[in-house]
Structures are given as structure tokens and as C-alpha cells.
N, C-alpha and C positions, 0 to 999 in steps of 0.2 A: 799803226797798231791800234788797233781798237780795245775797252773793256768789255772781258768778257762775266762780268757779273754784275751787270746792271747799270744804271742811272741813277744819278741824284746830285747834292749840292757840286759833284768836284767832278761831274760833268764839263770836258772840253779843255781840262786841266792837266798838263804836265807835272808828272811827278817822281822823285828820286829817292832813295832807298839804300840808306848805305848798311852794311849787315842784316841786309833782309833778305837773305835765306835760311834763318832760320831762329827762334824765339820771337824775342818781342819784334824786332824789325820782319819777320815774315807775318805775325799778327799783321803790324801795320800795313803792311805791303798788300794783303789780304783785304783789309778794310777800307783800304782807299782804294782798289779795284772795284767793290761792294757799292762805292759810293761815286761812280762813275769816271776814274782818275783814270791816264793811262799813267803805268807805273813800270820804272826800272829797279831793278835791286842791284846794289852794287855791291862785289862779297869776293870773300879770296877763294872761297865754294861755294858755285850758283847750283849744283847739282841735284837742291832739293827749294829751288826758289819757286814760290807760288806760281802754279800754272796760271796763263794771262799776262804774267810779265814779262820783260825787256832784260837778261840774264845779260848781266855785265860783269865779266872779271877782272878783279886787281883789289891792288891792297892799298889800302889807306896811308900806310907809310911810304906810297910811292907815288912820286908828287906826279910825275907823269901819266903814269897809268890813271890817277885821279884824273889831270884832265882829260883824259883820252875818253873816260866813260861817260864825265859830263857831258861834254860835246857831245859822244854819239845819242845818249837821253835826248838834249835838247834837239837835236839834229832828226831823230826818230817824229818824234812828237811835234817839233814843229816851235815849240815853244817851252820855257820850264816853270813853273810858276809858286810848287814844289818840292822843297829837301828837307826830307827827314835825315839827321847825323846822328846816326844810329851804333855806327860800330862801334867796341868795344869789347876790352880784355880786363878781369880780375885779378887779385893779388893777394894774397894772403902774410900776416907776420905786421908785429913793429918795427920801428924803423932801424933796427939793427937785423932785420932777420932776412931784407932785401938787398943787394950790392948794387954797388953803382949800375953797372949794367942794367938789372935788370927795371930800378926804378928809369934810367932813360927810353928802356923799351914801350913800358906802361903809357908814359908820360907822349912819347911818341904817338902810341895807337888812337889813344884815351881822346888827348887834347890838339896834339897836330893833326892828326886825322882829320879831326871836325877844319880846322884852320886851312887845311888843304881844300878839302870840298868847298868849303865857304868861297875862300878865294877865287877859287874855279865855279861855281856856281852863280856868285854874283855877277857878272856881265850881262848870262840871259836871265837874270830876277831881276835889273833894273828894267831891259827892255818888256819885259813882261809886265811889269807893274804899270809903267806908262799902258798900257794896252789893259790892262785888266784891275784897276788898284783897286785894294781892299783883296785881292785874289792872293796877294803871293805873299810867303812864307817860310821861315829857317823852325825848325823845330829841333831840338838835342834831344837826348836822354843822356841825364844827369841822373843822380843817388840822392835817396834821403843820407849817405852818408857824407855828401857835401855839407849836411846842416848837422848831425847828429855824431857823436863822436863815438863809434864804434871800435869794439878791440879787437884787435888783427887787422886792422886795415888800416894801415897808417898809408902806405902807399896809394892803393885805391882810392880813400879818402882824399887825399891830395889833387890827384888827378881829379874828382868829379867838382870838389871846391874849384878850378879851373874852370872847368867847363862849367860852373854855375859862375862866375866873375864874368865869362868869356861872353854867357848869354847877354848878359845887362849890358856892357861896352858892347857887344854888336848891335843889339836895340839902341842905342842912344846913337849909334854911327850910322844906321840906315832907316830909321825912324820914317827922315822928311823923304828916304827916295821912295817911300810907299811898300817897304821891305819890312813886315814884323820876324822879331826873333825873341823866341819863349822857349825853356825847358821842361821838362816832366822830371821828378824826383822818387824814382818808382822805391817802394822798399823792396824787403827781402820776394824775388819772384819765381814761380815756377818753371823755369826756363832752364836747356841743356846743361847752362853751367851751372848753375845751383846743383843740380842732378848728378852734373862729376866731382863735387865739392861733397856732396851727401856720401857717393859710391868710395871719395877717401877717409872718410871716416871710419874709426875705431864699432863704432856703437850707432849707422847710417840714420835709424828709427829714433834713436836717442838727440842726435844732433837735428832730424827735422821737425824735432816735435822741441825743440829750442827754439829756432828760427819761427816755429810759428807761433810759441809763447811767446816770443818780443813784442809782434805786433798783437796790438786792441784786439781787434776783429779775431786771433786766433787762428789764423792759419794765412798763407802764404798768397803773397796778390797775382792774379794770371796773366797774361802775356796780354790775354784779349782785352782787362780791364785798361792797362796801360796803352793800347793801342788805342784805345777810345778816345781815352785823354788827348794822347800824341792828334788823332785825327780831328777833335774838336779845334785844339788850337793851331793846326793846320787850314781850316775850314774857313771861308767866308763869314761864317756866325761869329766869329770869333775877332772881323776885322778892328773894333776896339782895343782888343790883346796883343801888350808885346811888352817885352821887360819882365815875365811874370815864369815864377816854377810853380806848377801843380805837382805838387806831392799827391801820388799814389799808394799809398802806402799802409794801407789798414787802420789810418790815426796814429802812427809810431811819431808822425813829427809831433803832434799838436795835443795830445790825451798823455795823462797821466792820471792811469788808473791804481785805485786801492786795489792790493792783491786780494784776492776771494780766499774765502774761508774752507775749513774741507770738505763743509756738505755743500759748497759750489755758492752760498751765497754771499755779496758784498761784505768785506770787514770794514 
């Protein structure tokens, strides 16, 4: 399988894509096609995965099915050199408003997910790394709600503090095999769930025009922004980088601004 939109750094590189068909993982999936990757997307619905890719179905909570698409990725391509751990599911309420149930399901999608594909995907990222080092790559998406203590999201939050714990222990575990492993910390993003999160709202206009007073910058960060990020520290530019979360997120991690005044200027 070849890319069908073009050449550049991730030229000759296998690549994998878990929820990427559609938001941010189909950005990504998108942009590492762009930049000469051949790319699979792995999704419990490839129906609308980026044309040029390798449409793999299953679901991350099914350890089997996980290996089954790995392998056919590396098996297709020849080799895997990248995995973006992309899928994920949100949650809304504190921690009395979720049941057991449903926090195991989260925690399942969220964190074993990522722990499934790793597992599975690490055999052909050691062979790859000998063969290519500084080439090969774990990339997450993680939340700034891993750092940032937001309300209703007790759950959520849970899960992405995981998966930010999870990045640094996998960095320190495959550091010396030539395997970096870094997170993206996106804030609140324009993406399908945000968008059925808005459509349950009371007041849709009133809740998105919150989500984008939270962050700095004013309004909501795009799927393409974070796919950037995700594909920089994917990239060969970036073989220095590992252990590290790039927050995208408009400055919500890191700015604490004075509220404006009413004619708009600084108080």
C-alpha cells in the first residue's frame, strides 16, 4: 500500500492509528498520509476512515482483535515504526454520578486500550528500531484534564492522569530499545464528541461559548492543531523527545489571565 498524498519526513514508514476514523485520530491519520506514512486506522467504525488508509476493524477492548490488526498493519507495510493510541471515550459527572460499571468501562477504553495495542505493537517497534532508530514511536492522546482539575469529570480525568503516568513508565521502559513514548494533552477540541456533548445541552450556544471562555486563546482547539503536535512528536525531528506531554490546549494549562473589563480591555 502505498501514500496517496505525498512525500516527506515519514517517507517509507509504517504507521498505526487507533480511532482514526474520525476527529482527531482521522486528522492524524490524514496528516501522516500528507507526510508520506503508510497509515492503518484501527476503529470499531472505519466507514469513514481517511481515504489512502489500511481500514482495520475492532475494538480496543478486545485484546484479540487488537492483535489481529496489528499484525495485519505490520504484515501490510512490511514493517511498523508508528502508533498513534488514539482511541477514546468521555464521561461526564463526579464521582458519585458514575457506577461502578461504568467507571470499569471508561478505564477499560481509555487506558487498557492504549496497554493492549502497546503490548501488541511493541514486538514490530523493537524490530523496527534496530533497523530504523530515531524512526520509531508511541504517541497517546491524553487531556489537559490529566493536569487540570475540571468539574464533571471526575471519571475522565482519572482515566487521562493514567494514561499521562502510563506515558512516562513506558518512556523509561523502552527508552534504551530505541522506542520513544510522549503524550499530547489537547484541551477542550472541536471534535464529534464535543459536538454531542454541545447537542445535550440545555442552552448548546450558551455551553459552547463556556468551553471556549475557559481556554486563553477563546475559542476551541481543532483536531488539525493537535494532529500536528501528535505528528511532530511522531516524526524523526523530534528523535530527542520522549517522556514528554505537549499540551494543546489554547494556554488553559499554563496562563492565568486577568478577566477583561467590559469595554474588552485588560483589568
Amino acid at each position: 500500500m502505498t501514500a496517496a498524498h505525498g512525500t516527506g519526513d515519514f517517507t517509507g514508514l509504517g504507521a498505526l492509528v487507533t480511532g482514526g476514523a474520525s476527529g482527531i485520530g482521522a486528522a492524524v491519520a490524514t496528516l501522516l498520509l500528507a507526510r508520506g506514512a503508510q497509515v492503518a486506522v484501527l476503529d470499531r467504525d472505519t466507514a469513514s476512515a481517511p481515504a489512502g488508509t489500511l481500514a482495520l476493524k475492532a475494538d480496543v477492548t478486545d485484546d484479540d482483535a487488537v492483535r489481529a490488526a496489528v499484525d495485519a498493519a505490520a504484515a501490510e507495510f512490511g514493517a511498523l515504526h508508528t502508533v498513534v493510541s488514539n482511541a477514546g471515550i468521555g464521561a461526564i459527572g463526579t464521582v458519585t454520578d458514575n457506577d461502578d460499571a461504568e467507571w470499569l468501562r471508561v478505564i477499560d477504553i481509555n487506558v487498557l486500550g492504549m496497554v493492549r495495542t502497546a503490548r501488541h505493537a511493541l514486538p514490530h517497534l523493537r524490530r523496527a528500531a534496530a533497523d530504523r532508530p530515531g524512526h520509531v514511536s508511541i504517541t497517546q492522546t491524553c487531556s489537559i484534564a490529566a493536569t487540570a482539575g475540571l468539574p464533571q469529570r471526575a471519571l475522565y480525568s482519572a482515566s487521562k492522569g493514567a494514561v499521562y503516568s502510563l506515558t512516562l513508565a513506558m518512556a523509561a521502559d523502552h527508552v534504551r530499545e530505541g522506542i520513544r513514548v510522549n503524550c499530547v494533552n489537547p484541551g477542550t477540541a472541536d471534535t464529534p464528541w464535543v459536538g454531542r456533548l454541545l447537542d445535550q445541552a440545555s442552552d448548546p450556544a450558551a455551553e459552547r461559548a463556556a468551553l471556549e471562555a475557559r481556554q486563553p486563546t477563546g475559542r476551541l482547539v481543532g483536531a488539525d492543531e493537535v494532529a500536528a503536535a501528535v505528528v511532530y512528536l511522531a516524526s524523526p525531528a523530534a528523535a530527542a523527545v520522549t517522556g514528554t506531554a505537549v499540551a494543546v490546549d489554547g494556554g488553559m494549562q499554563g496562563l492565568r489571565l486577568r478577566p477583561a473589563t467590559p469595554s474588552g480591555a485588560v483589568g
